[in-house]
C-alpha positions in Angstrom: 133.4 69.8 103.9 130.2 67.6 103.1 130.5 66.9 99.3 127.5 66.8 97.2 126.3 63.4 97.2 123.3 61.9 95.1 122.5 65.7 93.9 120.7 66.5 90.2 122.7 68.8 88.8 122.2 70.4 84.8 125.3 71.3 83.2 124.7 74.7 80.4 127.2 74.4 78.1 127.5 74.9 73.9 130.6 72.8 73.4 129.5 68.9 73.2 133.2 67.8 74.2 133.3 69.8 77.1 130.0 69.6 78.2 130.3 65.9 78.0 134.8 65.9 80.1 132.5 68.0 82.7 129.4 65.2 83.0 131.7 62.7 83.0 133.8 64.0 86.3 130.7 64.9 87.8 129.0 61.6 87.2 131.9 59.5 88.4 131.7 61.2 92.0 127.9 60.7 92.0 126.3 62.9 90.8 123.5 62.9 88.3 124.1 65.4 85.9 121.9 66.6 82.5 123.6 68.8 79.4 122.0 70.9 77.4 124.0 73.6 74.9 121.4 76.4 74.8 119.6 78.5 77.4 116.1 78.2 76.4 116.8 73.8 76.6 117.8 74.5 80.1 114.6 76.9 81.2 112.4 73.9 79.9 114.6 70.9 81.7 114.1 73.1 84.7 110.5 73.6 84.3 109.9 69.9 84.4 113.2 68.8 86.7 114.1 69.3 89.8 118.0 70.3 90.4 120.3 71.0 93.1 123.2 73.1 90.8 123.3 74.9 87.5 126.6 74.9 86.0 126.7 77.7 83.3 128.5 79.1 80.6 127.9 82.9 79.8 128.4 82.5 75.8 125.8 80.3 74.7 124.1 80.3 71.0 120.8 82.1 71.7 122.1 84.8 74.8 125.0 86.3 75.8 126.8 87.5 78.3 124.5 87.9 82.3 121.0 87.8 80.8 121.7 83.6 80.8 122.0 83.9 84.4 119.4 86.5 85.2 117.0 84.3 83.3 117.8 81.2 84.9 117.6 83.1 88.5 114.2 84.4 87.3 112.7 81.3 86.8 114.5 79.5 90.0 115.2 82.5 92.9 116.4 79.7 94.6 119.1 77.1 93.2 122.7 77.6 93.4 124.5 78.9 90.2 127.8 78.1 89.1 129.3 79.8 86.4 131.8 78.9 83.7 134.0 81.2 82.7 137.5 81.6 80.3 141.1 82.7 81.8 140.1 86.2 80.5 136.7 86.9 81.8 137.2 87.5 85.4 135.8 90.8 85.4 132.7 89.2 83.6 132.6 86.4 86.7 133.3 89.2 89.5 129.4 90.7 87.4 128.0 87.2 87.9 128.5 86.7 91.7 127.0 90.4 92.5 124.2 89.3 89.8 123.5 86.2 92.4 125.6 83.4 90.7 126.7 81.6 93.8 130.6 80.8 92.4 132.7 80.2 89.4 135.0 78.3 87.9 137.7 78.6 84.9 136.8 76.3 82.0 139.5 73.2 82.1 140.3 73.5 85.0 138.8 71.4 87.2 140.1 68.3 89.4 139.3 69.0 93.0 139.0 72.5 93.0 135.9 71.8 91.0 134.5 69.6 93.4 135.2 72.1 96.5 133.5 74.8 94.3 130.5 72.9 93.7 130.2 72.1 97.6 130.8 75.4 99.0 128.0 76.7 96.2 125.6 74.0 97.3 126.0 74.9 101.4 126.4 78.6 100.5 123.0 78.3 98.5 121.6 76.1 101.7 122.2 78.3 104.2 121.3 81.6 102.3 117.7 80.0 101.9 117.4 78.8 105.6 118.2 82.8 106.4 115.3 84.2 104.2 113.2 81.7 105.9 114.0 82.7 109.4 113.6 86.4 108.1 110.1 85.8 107.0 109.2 83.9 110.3 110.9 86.9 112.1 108.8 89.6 109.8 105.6 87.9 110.5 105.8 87.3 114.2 106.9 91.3 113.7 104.0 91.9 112.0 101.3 89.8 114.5 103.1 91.1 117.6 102.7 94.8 116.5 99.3 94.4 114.9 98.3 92.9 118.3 100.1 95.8 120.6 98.4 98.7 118.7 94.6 98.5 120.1 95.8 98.6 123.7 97.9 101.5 122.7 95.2 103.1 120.8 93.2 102.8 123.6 95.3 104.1 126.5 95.7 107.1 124.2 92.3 107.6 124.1 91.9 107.8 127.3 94.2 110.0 128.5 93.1 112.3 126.0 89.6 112.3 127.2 90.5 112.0 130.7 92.4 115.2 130.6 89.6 116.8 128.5 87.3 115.4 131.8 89.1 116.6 134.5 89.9 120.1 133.2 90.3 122.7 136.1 90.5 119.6 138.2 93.9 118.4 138.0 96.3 119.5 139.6 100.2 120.1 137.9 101.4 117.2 138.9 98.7 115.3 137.6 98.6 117.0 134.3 102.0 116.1 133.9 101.4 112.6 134.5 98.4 112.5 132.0 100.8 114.2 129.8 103.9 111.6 130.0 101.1 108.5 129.4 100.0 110.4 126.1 103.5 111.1 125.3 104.8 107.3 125.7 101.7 105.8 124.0 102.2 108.2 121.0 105.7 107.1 120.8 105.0 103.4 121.3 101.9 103.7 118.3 104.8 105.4 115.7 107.1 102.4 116.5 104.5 100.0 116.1 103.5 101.5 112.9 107.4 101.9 111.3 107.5 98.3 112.7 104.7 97.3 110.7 105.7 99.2 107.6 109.0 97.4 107.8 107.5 93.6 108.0 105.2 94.5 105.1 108.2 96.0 103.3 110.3 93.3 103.9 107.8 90.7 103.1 107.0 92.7 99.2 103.8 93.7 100.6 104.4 97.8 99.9 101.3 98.4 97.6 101.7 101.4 96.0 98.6 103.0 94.7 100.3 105.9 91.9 98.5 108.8 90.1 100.4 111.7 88.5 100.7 114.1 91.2 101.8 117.2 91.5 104.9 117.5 94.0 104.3 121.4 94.3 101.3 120.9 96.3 102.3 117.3 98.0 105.9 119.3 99.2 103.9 122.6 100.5 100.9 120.2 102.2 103.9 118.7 104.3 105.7 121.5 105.1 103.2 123.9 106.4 101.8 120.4 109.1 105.2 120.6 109.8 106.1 124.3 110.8 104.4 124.7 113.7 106.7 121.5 115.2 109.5 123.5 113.8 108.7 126.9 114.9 108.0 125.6 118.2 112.1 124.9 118.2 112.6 128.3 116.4 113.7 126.4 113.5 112.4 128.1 109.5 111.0 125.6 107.4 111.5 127.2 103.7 110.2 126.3 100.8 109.8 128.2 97.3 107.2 126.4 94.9 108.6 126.1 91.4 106.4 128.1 89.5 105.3 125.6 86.7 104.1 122.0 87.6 106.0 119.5 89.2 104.8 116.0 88.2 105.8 112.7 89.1 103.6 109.1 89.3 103.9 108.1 92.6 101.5 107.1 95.5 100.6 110.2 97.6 100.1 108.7 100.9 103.3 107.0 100.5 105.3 110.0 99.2 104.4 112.3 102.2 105.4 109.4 104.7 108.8 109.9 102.9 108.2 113.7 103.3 107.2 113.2 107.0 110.3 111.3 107.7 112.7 113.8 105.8 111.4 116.9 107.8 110.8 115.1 111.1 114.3 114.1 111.0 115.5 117.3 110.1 113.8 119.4 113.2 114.5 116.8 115.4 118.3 117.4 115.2 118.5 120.5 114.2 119.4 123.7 116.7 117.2 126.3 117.2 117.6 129.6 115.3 118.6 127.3 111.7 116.7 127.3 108.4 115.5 123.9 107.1 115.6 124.2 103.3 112.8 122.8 100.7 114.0 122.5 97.1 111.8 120.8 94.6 112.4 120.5 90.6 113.3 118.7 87.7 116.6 117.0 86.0 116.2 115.6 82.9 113.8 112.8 83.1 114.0 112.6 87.1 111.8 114.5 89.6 114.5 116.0 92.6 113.6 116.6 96.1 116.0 117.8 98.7 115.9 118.4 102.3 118.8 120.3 103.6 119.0 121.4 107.5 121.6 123.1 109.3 122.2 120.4 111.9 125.2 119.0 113.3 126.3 117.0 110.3 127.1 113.3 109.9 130.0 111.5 109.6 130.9 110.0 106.6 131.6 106.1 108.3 127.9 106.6 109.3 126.4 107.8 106.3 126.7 103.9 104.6 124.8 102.1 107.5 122.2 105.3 108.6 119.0 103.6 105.5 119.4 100.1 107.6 116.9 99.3 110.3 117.2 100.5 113.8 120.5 102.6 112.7 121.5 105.9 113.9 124.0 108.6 113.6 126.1 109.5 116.5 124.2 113.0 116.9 121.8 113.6 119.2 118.3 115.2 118.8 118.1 119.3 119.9 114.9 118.7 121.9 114.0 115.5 123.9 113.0 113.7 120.9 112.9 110.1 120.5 113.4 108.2 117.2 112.4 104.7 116.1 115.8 104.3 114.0 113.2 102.8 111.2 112.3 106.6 109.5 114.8 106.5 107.0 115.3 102.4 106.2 111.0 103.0 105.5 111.7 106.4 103.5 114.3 104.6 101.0 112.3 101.1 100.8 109.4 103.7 99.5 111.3 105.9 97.1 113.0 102.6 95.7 109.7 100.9 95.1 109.0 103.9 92.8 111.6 103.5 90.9 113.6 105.7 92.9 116.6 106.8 94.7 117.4 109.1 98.0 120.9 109.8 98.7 122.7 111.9 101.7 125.1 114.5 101.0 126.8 115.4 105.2 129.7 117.1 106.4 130.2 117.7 110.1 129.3 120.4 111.7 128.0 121.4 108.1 124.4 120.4 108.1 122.5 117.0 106.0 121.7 117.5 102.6 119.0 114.3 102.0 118.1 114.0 98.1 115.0 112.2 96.9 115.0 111.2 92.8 112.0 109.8 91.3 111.4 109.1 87.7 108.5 111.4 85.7 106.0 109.9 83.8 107.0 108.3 80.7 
């Protein structure tokens, strides 16, 4: 292991003498090392210094407990976080590492393991950082490549629209069928390259959301009846009641029926025919619900965890000829989440998919 070697490093700690045992370790392997006892010290030494490792203890004078660490985190995403903590507080550090401290380490107790802490934090840190930048380079080139693809396809959909409005009465079947599979295909290909570009601008925190207070009643029943000929066309019911009173959440229309789209596309696609796809809209205490339940083939619960990632998909197969992207539901739950939001999946085999969509009303 590479230790830390000529590395700026600001130690967070209240208590002078042990603040001062800790810079002295440090400093004697190297290291350059600043104290400070209070959090809002450390904010202004990092807003003027540049440092490679915070080393800091969750009881200072002026904050308590994570809210050191989430405003340290704040003000730099990016630098490695070690946390001090006492022989009791374990639970406290387990918080701290899923709150994006990179380690910890028990006060007093030091030596080497110290040291090994310190490096593994430092290269942990490293090569989390040169991962988010190869994810924005891959998200961009994601981005360029499909914003480059979609004219041509645009184009060749065009065209074999019009060229089958053209030659009508002059094809043959055959040839219908052909004009039939290019308009198929391009349609396909222009969806993908859309849910690809949705997920590079997601990705990237570009999802602008413009919200209104809308009413869900007639967003929900604006969705379902473009989507009930698709459905019918499978012998499949869409049904949906409208709540009698007003349904109202603040949320951006355009973005909540892509969500909608998904939901019910989803649901058709994999349900048999002769099933009823339910439609359920109303309100829980201060949270708008939506739920989407079909009587498809279920999903298994080891798939349910992985089936809101990119390019994931359950083990059940679409009813007719379908194709998916794999990117519907990973763009449905970046959406509801950047509304303040949850969706959720109830699934039992062979009992149908239950998929639940909470958003908060207005305040």
């Amino acid at each position: 292991m590479r230790q830390p070697q000529a590395r700026r490093v600001l130690i967070v700690e209240d208590s002078r003498t042990a603040a001062f045992a800790l810079k002295t370790q440090l400093e004697a392997t190297g290291l350059v090392c600043d104290v400070t006892g209070e959090l809002q010290a450390a904010l202004k030494h990092l807003s003027t210094t540049g440092y490679d490792l915070v080393i800091l203890d969750l009881g200072l004078p002026d904050v308590t407990g994570l809210e050191g660490l989430a405003a340290i985190k704040a003000a730099c995403p990016d630098l490695a976080v070690v946390i001090l903590t006492g022989t009791n507080d374990s639970d406290l550090a387990v918080q701290a590492l899923k709150a994006g401290a990179q380690d910890y380490v028990v006060k007093g107790e030091y030596g080497q393991l110290l040291m090994r802490t310190l490096a593994f934090a430092y290269e942990r840190n490293e090569v989390r950082r040169q991962l988010e930048a190869l994810n924005e380079q891959k998200n961009r080139f994601l981005g360029m490549a499909a914003h480059d693809l979609r004219n041509p396809l645009t184009a060749i959909s065009g065209i074999s629209n019009l060229l089958a409005s053209m030659l009508e009465g002059v094809l043959d079947a055959e040839q219908k069928e052909l004009l039939g599979h290019i308009e198929t295909s391009s349609g396909f290909m222009l969806e993908l390259i859309d849910d690809l570009l949705d997920i590079a601008a997601i990705e990237e925190g570009r999802i602008d959301l413009l919200t209104l207070d809308l009413d869900l009643c007639e967003v929900v029943a604006g969705s379902v009846a473009r989507h009930r000929h698709l459905a019918r066309a499978k012998s499949i019911e869409l049904c949906f009641e409208p709540p009698s009173t007003p349904v109202v959440a603040r949320a951006d229309e355009r973005r909540l029926v892509q969500v909608l789209d998904n939901l019910l596309s989803n649901a058709t696609k994999y349900s048999p025919s002769g099933t009823t796809t339910t439609i359920a809209l109303g309100v829980e205490g201060d949270a708008v619900v939506l739920s989407v339940r079909d009587q498809g083939p279920g999903i298994a619960k080891a798939e349910q965890v992985r089936l809101f990632e990119p390019f994931e998909r359950a083990s059940s197969r679409v009813t007719g000829g379908e194709r998916s992207t794999g990117l519907g539901l990973a763009i449905t739950k970046k959406i509801v989440e950047a509304h303040g939001g949850n969706v959720s999946l109830e699934s039992e085999v062979g009992e149908g998919s239950t998929f639940e969509v909470r958003l908060p009303r207005p305040g």
